[in-house]
Phi, psi and omega in degrees: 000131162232131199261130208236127187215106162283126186222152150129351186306191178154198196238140188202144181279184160317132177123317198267190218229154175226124141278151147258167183224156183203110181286099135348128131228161168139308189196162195277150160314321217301004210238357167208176213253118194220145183220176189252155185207162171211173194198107153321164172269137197068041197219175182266138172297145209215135162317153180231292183204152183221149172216151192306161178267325182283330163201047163057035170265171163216178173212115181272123199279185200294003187267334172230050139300098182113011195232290182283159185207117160274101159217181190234131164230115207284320183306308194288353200031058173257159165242132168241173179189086174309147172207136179229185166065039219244159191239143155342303179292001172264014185264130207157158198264141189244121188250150197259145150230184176187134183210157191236029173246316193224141150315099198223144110303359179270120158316305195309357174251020178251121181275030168199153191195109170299179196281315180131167205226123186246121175259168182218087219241121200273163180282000000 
C-alpha cells in the first residue's frame, strides 16, 4: 500500500505561481510512476502529468505545457508539481497519483490517490 498527502494548494492570483507537494509512505515512490491528475467542479478528473520511474522523463499534457513542471525526489519520497503562469482554468482540486503498472494517462491505471489539494486561481 502506498499512502498519498498532497499539499501546498491556495488561492493566486492570474499570473502567479504554486508549488505542490504529494508526500509518499507505505512503500518507496522510486518503484512507481506518479502523476498528478485535477477535476474542476462538474468536470471529469483529467491528466495534468507524469514522470516515469525507470528513468524520470515526463510528461505533460498540452494545457499546461510550458507552465507546469513534474518532478521527484525518490530520498524524500515527494512528488512535486511546480506550476507558474497559472489561469482561472487552472482552479480545480489537484490529486497526486501512483502507479506500477504503466506509464498512462488514464486514471483508471493508477493504484493509488492522495485526497487532493485545492488550488484557486482569481482573476
Amino acid at each position: 500500500q502506498v499512502q498519498l498527502v498532497e499539499s501546498g494548494g491556495g488561492l493566486v492570483q492570474s499570473g502567479g505561481s504554486l508549488v505542490l507537494s504529494c508526500a509518499a509512505s507505505g512503500r518507496t515512490i522510486s518503484m512507481f510512476h506518479m502523476a498528478w491528475f485535477r477535476q474542476a467542479p462538474g468536470q471529469e478528473r483529467e491528466f495534468v502529468a507524469v514522470t516515469r520511474w525507470t528513468d524520470g522523463i515526463t510528461y505533460s499534457a498540452d494545457s499546461v505545457k510550458g507552465r507546469f513542471i513534474i518532478s521527484r525526489d525518490n530520498a524524500k519520497n515527494t512528488v512535486y508539481l511546480q506550476m507558474k503562469s497559472l489561469r482561472p482554468e487552472d482552479t480545480a482540486v489537484y490529486y497526486c497519483a501512483a502507479s506500477g503498472r504503466s506509464v498512462s494517462t488514464r486514471r483508471g491505471d493508477y493504484d493509488y490517490w492522495g485526497q487532493g489539494t485545492q488550488v484557486t486561481v482569481s482573476p
